[in-house]
C-alpha positions in Angstrom: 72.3 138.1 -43.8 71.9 137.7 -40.3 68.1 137.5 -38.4 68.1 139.2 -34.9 68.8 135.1 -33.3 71.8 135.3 -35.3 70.8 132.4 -37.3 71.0 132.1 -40.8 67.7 132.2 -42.7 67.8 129.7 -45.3 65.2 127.1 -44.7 66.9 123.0 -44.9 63.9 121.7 -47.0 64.7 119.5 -50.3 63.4 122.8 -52.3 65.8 125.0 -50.7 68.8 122.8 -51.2 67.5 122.2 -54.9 67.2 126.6 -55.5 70.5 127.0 -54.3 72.3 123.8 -56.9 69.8 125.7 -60.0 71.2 129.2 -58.7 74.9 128.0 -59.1 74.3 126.6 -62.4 72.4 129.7 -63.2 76.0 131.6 -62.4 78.0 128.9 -63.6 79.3 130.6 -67.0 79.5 134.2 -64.8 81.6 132.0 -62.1 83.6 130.6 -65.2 84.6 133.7 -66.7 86.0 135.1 -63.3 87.8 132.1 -62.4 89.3 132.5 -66.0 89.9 136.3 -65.5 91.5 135.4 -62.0 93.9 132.8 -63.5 93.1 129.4 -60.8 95.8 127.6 -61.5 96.4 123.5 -61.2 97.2 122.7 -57.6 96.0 126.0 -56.3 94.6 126.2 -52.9 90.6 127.4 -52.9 88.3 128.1 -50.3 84.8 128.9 -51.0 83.2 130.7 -48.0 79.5 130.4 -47.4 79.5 127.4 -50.1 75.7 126.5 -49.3 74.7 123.0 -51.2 77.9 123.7 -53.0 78.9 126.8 -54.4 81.4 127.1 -56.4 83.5 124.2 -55.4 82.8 121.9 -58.3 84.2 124.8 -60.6 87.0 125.2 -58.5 87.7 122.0 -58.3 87.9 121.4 -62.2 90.6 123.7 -62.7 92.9 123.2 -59.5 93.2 119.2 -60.5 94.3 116.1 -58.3 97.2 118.3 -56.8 95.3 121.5 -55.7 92.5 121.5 -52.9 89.2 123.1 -52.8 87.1 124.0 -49.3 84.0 124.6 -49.2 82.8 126.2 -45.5 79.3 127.0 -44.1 77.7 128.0 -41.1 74.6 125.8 -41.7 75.6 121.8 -41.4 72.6 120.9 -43.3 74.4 122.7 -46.4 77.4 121.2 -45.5 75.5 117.6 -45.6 73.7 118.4 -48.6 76.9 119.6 -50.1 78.8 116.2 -49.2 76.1 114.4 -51.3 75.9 116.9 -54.1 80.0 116.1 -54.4 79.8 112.4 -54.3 77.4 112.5 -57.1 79.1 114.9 -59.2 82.7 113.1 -58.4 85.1 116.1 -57.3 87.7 114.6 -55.1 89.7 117.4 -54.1 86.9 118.9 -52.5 86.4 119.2 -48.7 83.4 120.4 -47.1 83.3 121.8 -43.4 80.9 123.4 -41.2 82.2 126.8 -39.9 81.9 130.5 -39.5 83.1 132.2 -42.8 84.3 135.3 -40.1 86.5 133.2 -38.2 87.6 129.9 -40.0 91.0 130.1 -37.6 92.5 129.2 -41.2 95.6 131.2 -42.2 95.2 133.6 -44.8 98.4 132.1 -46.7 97.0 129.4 -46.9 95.0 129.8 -50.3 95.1 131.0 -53.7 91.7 132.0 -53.5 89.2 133.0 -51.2 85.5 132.9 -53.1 82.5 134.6 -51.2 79.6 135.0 -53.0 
């Protein structure tokens, strides 16, 4: 949701970053069963647009393994910070995290498996 400056609206306080990591565990089994439905494979290529303090990318990263890769993209670098630190505490490796506009990532299509937006 954009504001009229264009800017996304989610404030970059601690209890904003900790809502977001309780809402993906909240959807964590929801997240699961799609992922399952889908079929993410081991050394799949995943990007998770709009990832916030993390997303989906720990999921993703689970099931693609040390040969696939998992992106996780947002527009705000203070989620992309926060989601840096959430990863090195949780241990996925074959995460990256970058700060960018989920509308033009100037990414190839072909280059993933999967594209999650959530």
């Amino acid at each position: 949701m954009k504001t009229s400056s264009g800017r996304y609206p989610i404030e970059h306080s601690v209890g904003e970053i900790e809502r977001l990591r309780m809402q993906a565990e909240a959807y964590a089994f929801d997240a699961e069963v799609m992922l399952d439905r889908i079929g993410v494979q081991q050394d799949w290529h995943c990007i998770d647009l709009g990832c916030g303090a993390g997303g989906i990318t720990d999921l993703l990263s689970g099931r693609v393994g040390s040969e696939g890769r998992v992106l996780g993209l947002d527009a705000d670098s203070a989620m992309v910070e926060a989601a840096r630190t959430w990863a090195k505490d949780r241990g996925p490796k074959t995460v990256t995290y970058l700060h960018g506009d989920a509308y033009k990532t100037g990414l190839p299509r072909e280059a993933f498996n999967l594209v999650h937006f959530r």
